[in-house]
C-alpha positions as CSV (number, residue, x, y, z in Angstrom):
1,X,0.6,-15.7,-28.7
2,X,0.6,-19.3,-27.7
3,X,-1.3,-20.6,-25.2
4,X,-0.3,-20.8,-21.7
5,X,1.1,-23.1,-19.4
6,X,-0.6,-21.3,-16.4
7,X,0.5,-24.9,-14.0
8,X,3.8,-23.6,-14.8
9,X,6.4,-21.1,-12.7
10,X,9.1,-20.8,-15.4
11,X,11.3,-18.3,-13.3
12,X,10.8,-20.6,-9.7
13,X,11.1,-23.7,-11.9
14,X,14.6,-22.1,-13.4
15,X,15.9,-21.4,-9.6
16,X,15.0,-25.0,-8.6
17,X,17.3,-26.8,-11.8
18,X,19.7,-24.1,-10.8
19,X,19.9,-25.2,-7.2
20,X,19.7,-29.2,-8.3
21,X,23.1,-28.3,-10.6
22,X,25.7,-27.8,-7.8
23,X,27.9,-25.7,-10.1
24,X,30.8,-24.1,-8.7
25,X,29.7,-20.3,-8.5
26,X,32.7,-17.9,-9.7
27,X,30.2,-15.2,-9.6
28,X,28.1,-13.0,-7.3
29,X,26.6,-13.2,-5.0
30,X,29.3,-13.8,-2.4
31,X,27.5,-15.8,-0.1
32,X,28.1,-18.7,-2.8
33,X,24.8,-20.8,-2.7
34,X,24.4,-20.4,1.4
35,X,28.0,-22.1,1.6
36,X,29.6,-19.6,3.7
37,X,27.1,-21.0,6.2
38,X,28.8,-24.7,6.5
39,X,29.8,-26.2,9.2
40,X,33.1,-27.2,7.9
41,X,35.9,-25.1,7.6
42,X,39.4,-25.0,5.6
43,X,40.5,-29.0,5.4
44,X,37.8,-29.9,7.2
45,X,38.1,-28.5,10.2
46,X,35.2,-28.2,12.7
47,X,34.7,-24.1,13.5
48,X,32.0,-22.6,15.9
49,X,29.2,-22.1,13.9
50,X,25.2,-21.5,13.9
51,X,24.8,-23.4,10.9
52,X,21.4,-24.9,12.2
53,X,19.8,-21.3,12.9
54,X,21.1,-20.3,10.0
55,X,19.3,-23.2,8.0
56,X,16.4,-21.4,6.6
57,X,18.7,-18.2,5.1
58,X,20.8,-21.0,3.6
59,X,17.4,-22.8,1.3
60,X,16.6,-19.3,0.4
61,X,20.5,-18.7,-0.6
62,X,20.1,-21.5,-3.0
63,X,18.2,-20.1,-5.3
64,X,19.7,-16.8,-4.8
65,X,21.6,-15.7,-8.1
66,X,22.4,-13.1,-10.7
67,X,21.8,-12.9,-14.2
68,X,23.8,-15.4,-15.3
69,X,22.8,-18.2,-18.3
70,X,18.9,-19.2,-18.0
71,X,18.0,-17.2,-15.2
72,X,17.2,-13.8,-17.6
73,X,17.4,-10.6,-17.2
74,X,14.6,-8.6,-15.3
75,X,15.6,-5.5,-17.2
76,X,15.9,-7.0,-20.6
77,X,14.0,-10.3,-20.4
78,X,13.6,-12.4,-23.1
79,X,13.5,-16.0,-21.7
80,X,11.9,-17.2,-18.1
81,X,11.3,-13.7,-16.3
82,X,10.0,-13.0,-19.7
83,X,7.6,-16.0,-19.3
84,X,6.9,-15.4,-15.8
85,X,5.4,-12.0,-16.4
86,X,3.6,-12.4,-19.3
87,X,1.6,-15.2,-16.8
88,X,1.2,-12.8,-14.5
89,X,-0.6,-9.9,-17.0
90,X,-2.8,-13.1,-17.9
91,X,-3.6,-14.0,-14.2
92,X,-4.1,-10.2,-13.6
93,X,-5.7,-9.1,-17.0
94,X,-3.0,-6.9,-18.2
95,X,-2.0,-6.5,-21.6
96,X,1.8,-6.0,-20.0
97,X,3.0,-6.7,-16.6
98,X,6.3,-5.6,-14.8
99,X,7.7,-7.3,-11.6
100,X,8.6,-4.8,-8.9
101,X,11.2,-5.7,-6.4
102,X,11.2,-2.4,-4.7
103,X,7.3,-2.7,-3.5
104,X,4.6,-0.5,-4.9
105,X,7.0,2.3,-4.1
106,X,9.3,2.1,-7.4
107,X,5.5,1.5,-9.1
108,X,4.8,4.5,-8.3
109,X,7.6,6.6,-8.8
110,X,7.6,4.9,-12.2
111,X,4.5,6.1,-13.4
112,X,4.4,9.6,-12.6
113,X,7.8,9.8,-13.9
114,X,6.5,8.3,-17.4
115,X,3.4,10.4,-17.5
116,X,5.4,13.9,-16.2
117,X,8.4,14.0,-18.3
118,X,9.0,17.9,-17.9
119,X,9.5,19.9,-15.0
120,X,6.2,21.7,-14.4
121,X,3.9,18.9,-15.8
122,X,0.7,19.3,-13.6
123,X,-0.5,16.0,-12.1
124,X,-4.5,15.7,-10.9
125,X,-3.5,13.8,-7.4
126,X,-6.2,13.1,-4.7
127,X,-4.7,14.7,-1.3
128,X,-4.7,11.7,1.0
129,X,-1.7,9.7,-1.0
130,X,1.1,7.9,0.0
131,X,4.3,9.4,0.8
132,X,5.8,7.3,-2.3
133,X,3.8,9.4,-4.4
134,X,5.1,12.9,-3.2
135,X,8.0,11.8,-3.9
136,X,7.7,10.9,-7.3
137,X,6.0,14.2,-7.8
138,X,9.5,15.7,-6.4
139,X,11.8,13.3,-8.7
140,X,9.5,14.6,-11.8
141,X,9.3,18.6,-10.7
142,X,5.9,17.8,-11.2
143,X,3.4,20.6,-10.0
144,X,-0.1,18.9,-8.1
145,X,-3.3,19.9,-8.3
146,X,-4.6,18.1,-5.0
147,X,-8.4,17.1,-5.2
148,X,-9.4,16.6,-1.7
149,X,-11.4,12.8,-1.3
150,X,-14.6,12.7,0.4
151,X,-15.5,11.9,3.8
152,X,-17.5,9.0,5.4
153,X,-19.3,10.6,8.2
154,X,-19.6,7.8,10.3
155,X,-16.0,7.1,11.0
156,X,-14.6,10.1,10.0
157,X,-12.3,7.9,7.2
158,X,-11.3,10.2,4.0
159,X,-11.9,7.6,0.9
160,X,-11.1,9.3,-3.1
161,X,-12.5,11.9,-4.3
162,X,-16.0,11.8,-6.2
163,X,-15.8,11.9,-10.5
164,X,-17.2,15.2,-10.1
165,X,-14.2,16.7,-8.5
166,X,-11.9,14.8,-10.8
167,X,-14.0,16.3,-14.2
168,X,-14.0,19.3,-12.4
169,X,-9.9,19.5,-12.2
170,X,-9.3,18.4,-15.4
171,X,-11.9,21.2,-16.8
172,X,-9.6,23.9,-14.5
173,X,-6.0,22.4,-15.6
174,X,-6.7,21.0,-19.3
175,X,-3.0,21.0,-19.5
176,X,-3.0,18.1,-16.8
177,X,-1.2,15.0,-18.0
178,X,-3.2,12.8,-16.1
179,X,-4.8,11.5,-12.4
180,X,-3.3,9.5,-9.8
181,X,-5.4,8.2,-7.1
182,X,-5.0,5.5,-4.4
183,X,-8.0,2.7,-4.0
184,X,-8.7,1.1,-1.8
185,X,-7.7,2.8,1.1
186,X,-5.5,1.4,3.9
187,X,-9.2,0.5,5.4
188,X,-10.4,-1.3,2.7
189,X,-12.6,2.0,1.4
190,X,-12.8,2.3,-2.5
191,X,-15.4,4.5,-5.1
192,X,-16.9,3.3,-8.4
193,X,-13.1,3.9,-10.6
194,X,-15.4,2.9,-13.7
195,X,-17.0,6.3,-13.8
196,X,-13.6,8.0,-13.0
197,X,-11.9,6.7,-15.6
198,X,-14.5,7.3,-17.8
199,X,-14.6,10.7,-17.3
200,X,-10.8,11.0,-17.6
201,X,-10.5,8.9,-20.7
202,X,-13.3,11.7,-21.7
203,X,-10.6,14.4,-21.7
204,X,-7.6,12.7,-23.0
205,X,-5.8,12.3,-20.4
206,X,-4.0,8.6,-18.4
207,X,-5.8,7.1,-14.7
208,X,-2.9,6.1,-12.8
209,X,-4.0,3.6,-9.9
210,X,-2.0,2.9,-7.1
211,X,-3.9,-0.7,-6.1
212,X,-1.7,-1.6,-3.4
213,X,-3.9,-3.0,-0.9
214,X,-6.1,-4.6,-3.7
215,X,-3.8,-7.3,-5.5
216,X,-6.4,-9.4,-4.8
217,X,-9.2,-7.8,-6.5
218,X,-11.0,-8.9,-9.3
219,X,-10.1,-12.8,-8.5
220,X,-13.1,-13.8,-6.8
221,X,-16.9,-12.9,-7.0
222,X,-17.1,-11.8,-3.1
223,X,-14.1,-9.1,-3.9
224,X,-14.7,-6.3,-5.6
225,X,-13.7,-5.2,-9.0
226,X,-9.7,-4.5,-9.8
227,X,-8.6,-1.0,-11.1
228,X,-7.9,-2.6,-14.4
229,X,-11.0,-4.0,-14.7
230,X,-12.6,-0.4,-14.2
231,X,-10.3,0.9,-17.0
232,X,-7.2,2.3,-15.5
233,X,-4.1,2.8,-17.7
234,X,-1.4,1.8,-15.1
235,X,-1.8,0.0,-11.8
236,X,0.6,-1.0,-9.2
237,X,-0.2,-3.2,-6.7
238,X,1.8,-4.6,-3.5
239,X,1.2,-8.3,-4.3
240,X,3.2,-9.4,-0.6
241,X,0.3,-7.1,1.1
242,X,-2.7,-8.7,0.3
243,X,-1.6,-11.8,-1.7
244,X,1.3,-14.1,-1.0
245,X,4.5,-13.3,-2.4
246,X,7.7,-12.0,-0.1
247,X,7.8,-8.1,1.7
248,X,9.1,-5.8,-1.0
249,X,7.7,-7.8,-4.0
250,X,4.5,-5.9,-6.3
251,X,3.6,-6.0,-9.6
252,X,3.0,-3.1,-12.4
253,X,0.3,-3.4,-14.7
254,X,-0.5,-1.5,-17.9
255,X,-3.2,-1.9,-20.6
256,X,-3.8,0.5,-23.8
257,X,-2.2,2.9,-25.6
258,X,-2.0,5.5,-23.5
259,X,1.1,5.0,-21.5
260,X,4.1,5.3,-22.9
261,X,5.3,1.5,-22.5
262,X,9.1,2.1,-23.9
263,X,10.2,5.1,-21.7
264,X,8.0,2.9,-18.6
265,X,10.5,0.5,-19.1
266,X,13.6,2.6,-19.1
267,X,12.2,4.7,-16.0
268,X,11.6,0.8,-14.4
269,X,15.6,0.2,-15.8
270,X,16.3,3.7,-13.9
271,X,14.8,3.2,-10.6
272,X,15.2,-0.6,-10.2
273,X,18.3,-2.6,-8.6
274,X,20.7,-3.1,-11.3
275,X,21.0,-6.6,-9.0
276,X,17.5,-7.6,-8.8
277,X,16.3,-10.5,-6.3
278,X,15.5,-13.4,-8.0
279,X,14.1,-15.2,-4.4
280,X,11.7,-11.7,-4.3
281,X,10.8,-12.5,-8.0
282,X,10.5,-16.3,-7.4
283,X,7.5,-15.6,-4.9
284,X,5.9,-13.5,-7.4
285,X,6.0,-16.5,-10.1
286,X,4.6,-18.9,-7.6
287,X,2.0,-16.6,-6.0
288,X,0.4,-16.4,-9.5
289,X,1.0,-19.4,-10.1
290,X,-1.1,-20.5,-7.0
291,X,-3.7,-18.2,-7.6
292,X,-4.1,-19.4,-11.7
293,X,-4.4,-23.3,-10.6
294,X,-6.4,-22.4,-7.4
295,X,-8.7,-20.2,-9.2
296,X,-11.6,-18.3,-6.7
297,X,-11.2,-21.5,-4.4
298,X,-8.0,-19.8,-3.3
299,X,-9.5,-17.5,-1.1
300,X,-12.5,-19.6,0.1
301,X,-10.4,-20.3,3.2
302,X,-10.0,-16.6,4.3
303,X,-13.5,-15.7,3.0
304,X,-14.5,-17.8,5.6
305,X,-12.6,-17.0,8.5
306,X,-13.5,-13.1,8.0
307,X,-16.9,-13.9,7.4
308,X,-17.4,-16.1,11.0
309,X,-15.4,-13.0,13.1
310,X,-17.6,-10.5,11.3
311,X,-20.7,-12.1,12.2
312,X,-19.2,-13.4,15.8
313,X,-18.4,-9.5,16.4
314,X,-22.2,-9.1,16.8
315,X,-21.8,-10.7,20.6
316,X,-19.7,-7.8,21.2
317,X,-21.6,-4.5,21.3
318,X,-19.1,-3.0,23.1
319,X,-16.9,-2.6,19.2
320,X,-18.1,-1.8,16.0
321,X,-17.4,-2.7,12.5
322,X,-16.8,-0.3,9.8
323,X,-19.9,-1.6,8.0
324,X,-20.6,-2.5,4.2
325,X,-21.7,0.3,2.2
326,X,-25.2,0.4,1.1
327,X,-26.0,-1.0,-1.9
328,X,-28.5,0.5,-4.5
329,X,-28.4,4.1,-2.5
330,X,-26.9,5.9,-5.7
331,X,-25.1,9.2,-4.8
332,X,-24.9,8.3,-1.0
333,X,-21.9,7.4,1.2
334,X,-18.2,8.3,0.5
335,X,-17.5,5.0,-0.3
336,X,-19.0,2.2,-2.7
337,X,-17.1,-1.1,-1.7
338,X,-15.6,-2.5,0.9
339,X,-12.7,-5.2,1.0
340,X,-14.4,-8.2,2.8
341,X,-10.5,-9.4,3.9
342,X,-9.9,-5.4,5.7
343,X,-11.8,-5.4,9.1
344,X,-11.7,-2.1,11.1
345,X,-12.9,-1.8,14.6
346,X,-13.6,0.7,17.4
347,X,-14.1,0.6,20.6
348,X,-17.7,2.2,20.7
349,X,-17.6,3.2,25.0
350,X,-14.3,5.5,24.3
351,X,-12.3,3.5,26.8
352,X,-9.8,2.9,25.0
353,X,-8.1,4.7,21.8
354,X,-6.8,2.6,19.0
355,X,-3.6,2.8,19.8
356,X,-4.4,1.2,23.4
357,X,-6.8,-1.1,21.8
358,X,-3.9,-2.7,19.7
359,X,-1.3,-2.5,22.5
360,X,-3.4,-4.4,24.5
361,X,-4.6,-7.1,21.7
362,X,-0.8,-7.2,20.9
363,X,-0.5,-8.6,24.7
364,X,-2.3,-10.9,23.9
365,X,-0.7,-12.4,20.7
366,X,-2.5,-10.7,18.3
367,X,-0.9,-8.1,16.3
368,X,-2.6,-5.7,14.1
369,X,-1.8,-4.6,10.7
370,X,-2.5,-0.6,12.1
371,X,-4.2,1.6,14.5
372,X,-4.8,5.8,14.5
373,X,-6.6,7.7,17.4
374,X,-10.0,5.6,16.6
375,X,-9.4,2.8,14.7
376,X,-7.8,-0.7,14.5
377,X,-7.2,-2.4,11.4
378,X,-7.2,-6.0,11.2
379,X,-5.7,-7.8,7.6
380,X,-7.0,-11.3,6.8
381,X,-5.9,-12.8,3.6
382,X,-6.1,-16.0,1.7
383,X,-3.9,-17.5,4.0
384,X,-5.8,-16.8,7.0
385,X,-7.3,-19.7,9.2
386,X,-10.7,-20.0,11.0
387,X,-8.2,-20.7,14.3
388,X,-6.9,-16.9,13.1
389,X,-10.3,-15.5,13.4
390,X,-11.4,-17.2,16.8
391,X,-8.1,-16.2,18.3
392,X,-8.8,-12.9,17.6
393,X,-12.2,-12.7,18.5
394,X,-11.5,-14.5,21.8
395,X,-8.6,-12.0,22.5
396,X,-11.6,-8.9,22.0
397,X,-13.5,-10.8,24.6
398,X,-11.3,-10.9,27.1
399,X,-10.7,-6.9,26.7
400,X,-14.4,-6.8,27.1
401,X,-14.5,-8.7,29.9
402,X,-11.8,-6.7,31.7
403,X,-14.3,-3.6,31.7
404,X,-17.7,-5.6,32.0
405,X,-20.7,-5.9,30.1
406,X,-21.9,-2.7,28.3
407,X,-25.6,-3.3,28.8
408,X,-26.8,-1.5,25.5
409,X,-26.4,-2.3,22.4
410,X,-26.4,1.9,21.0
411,X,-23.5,2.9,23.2
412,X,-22.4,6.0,21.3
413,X,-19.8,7.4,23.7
414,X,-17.1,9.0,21.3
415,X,-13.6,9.9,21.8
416,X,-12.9,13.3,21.2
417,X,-11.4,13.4,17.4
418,X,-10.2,15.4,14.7
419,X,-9.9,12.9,11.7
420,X,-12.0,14.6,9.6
421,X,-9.5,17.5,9.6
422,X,-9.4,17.4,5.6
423,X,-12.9,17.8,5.1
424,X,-12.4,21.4,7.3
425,X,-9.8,22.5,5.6
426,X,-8.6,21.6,3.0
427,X,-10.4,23.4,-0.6
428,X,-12.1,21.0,-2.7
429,X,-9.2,21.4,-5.6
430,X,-5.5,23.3,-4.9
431,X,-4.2,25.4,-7.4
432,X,-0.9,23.5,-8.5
433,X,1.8,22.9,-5.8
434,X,5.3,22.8,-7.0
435,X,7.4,19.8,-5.8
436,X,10.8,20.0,-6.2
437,X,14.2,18.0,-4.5
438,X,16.3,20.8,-3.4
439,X,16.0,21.3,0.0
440,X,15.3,24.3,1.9
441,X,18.3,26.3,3.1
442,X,19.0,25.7,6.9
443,X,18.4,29.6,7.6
444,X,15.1,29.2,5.8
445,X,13.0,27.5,8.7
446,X,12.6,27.5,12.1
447,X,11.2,25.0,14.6
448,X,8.3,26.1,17.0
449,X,5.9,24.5,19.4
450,X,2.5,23.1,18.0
451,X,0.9,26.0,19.0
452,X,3.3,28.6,17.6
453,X,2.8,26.7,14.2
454,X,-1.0,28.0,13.8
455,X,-1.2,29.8,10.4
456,X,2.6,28.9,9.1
457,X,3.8,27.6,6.4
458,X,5.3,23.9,7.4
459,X,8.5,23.0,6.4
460,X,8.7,19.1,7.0
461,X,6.2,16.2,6.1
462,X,4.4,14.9,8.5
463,X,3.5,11.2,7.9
464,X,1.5,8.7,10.6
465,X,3.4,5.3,9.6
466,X,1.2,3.5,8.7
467,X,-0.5,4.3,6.5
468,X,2.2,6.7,5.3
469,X,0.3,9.0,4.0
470,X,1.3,12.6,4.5
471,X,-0.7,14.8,6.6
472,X,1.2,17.5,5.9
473,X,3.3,18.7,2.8
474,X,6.2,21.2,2.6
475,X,4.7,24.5,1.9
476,X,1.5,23.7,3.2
477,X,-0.1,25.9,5.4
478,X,-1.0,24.7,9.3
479,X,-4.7,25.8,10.9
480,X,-5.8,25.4,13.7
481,X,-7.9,21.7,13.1
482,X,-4.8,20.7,11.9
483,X,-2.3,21.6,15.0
484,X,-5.4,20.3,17.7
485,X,-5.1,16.5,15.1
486,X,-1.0,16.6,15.5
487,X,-1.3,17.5,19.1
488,X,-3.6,14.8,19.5
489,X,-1.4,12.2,17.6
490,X,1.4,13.8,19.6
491,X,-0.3,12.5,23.0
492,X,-1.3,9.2,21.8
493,X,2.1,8.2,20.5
494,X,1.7,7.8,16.9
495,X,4.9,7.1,15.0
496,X,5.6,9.7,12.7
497,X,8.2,10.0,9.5
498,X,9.5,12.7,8.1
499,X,9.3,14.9,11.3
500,X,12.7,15.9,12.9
501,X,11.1,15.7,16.1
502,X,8.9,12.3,16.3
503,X,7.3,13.1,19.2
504,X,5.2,16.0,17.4
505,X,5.7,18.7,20.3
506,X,7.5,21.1,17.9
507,X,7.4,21.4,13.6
508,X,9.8,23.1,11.5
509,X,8.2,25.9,9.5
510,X,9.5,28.6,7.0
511,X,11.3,31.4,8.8
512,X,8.6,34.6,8.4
């Protein structure tokens, strides 16, 4: 392979000379280059318009095409998508990377439909996924073995599982065709994926990653290592969440032999927009781009932010910091790195739940990337500012203040929680759950208060959003720890999916 141009953006650069042509457009889409959004009208004619507000959707129209001559095709590239993503698996260190312009979502469904190709295939799938990943166990008719992840005591935050649960699943089910897990965590939480995929690469079998909150791993010495680095097969990764191209835009990574890279291509063909956006592509292009001249430097900015409101959180005893794991304590702590940009805080006195903690930050300007019942989660990024990071802190103050000072620094006062309602009851490794799309029959459930649902079998998913990942699966069975966790959520006013009632006071579960 030549070398590479990594100054260039071949697909963004291809947009720009398409924009510079003027050409009449006798093709989709119908917006014609933003033109629909001129003032002027038929002959001339003034009309009523909002032109000016409409000024930014018109730039972005400009370089809003199809696959028409030099723009490629995403499904078939062979010229500047082409060029665009063999920069990327260079930036990245893939041997072959796939733009996404579905999110991590169509990543996802992707892979597990590449590595289960027959209804039944058992996939090895740590319990606390994403909802995406359900549902690419339903598309497949796959059949999950759920290894449940371990706990941080501390804060009560499930992480992955440990590579002795995964060896010990792939020794129960050697017919498995591989393991998907999630890391990081929505928190920022990951394990050492070097020793898991060892141990799967051991037995045969494909490690799956689904990297979306870690794009950005790998790319500087603070950050930890990236899944492909570690050794996974196939790794998606939501490059808008943590890096800096638009909503909706990831990547898909493969190295080895191990995937099947033609039918990956035809499931991408499948579940991919036959009309792909080329502005969603675009950012991808010049994100890498960025991040390839840039080099570590790119994040120095953010690094530094984070770093001043971690060490400024200190003056505020009254919150605490999910802290760095311990280094050199082999075989302790349910998690062994932490992403420097993912800051989580509670309010150690109880006063307030994390839901009231981020409705009242959000008052004050500052709006979190999530909460649950404990816990707010703050995102910084590369393109955070040290003005982000004293806002923020400034904005904790003044909750502080509001309550006065705490007067010791070991304040332990807890809320009253049920977070760690895996770790009760959930077995270490399921026998294989059959997913499957057809519905259950309307005169095959029932919905019943919280109460009532005790020791039934649940026939809805239950998913907190975010994270989106489910707390409950159809066919799963409901215990106690895990109606007194809804209830709470119910009385805190989390937003739910997949529930037919959001406000969590009655499930739907399989008629007896």
């Amino acid at each position: 392979m030549p070398s590479l141009n990594h100054e260039r953006a071949p697909l963004y650069e291809a947009l720009l000379e398409y924009r510079e042509r003027k050409n009449r457009s006798f093709h989709v889409p119908g917006h014609k280059n933003g033109r629909v959004y001129e003032e002027q009208g038929q002959n001339g004619q003034k009309i009523r318009s909002f032109a000016h507000e409409q000024e930014v959707l018109r730039q972005l129209m400009a370089i809003d095409v199809t696959e028409i001559t030099g723009t490629d095709d995403l499904h078939q590239p062979t010229g500047v998508i082409r060029d665009a993503q063999e920069l990327a698996a260079d930036c990245f260190g893939a041997e072959e990377t796939y733009f996404l312009v579905n999110g991590s979502t169509v990543g996802n469904l992707a892979l597990i439909l590449t590595c289960c190709t027959e209804p039944g295939d058992v996939l090895i799938v740590q319990r606390n996924v994403h909802k995406s990943i359900l549902h690419g166990l339903m598309l497949a008719g796959a059949h999950a073995v759920f290894v449940t992840p371990q706990l941080d005591a501390p804060s009560g935050l499930p992480t992955a599982p440990t590579v002795d649960a995964i060896t010990e699943a792939l020794e129960r089910h050697p017919a498995a065709k591989g393991v998907l897990l999630c890391s990081p965590n929505y928190y920022g939480m990951g394990v050492d994926l070097q020793a898991i995929a060892e141990a799967v690469h051991a037995h045969g079998k494909q490690l799956l990653i689904d990297e979306a909150h870690g794009a950005h791993y790998g790319l500087h010495p603070d950050l930890p290592a990236s899944a492909l680095q570690c050794g996974a097969d196939g790794v998606v990764q939501s490059t808008h969440k943590m890096l800096s191209s638009l909503t909706m835009s990831a990547m898909l990574h493969v190295q080895g032999d191990r995937l099947n890279g033609g039918l990956l291509k035809q499931r991408l063909a499948m579940l991919q927009s036959s009309s792909p956006s080329y502005p969603l592509m675009a950012s991808l292009d010049v994100c890498r781009r960025w991040l390839h001249t840039r080099g570590a430097d790119a994040f120095t900015r953010g690094l530094e932010a984070v770093s001043w409101f971690r060490s400024s959180m200190e003056q505020l005893p009254c919150y605490s910091l999910l802290p760095q794991p311990a280094q050199g304590v082999e075989g302790e702590g349910a998690y062994s790195s932490l992403d420097p940009f993912k800051l989580t805080v509670r309010d150690r006195t109880g006063r307030y739940s994390g839901y009231e903690l981020q409705e009242k930050l959000e008052e004050l300007g500052c709006v979190p990337e999530m909460s649950d019942v404990v816990h707010v989660v703050f995102v910084f990024t590369l393109g955070s500012t040290m003005e982000d990071a004293k806002a923020l802190f400034h904005a904790l103050e003044q909750i502080h203040s509001c309550y006065g000072e705490v007067g010791n620094s070991h304040i332990s006062i807890e809320k009253k929680d049920h977070t760690n309602f895996l770790h009760h009851t959930s077995t270490l490794i399921s026998d294989p759950v059959p997913f499957r799309l057809q519905p259950l029959a309307a005169d095959a459930w029932e919905t019943v208060s919280l109460e009532q649902a005790i020791h039934r079998e649940v026939a809805e998913m239950v998913i907190p959003y975010p994270p989106g990942i489910p707390l409950l699966y159809p066919g799963e069975w409901i215990t106690e720890e895990m109606m007194l966790f809804l209830e709470q959520l119910s009385q805190q006013g989390a937003k739910c999916q997949g529930v037919h009632d959001t406000t969590l006071k009655t499930l739907r579960v399989v008629k007896k």
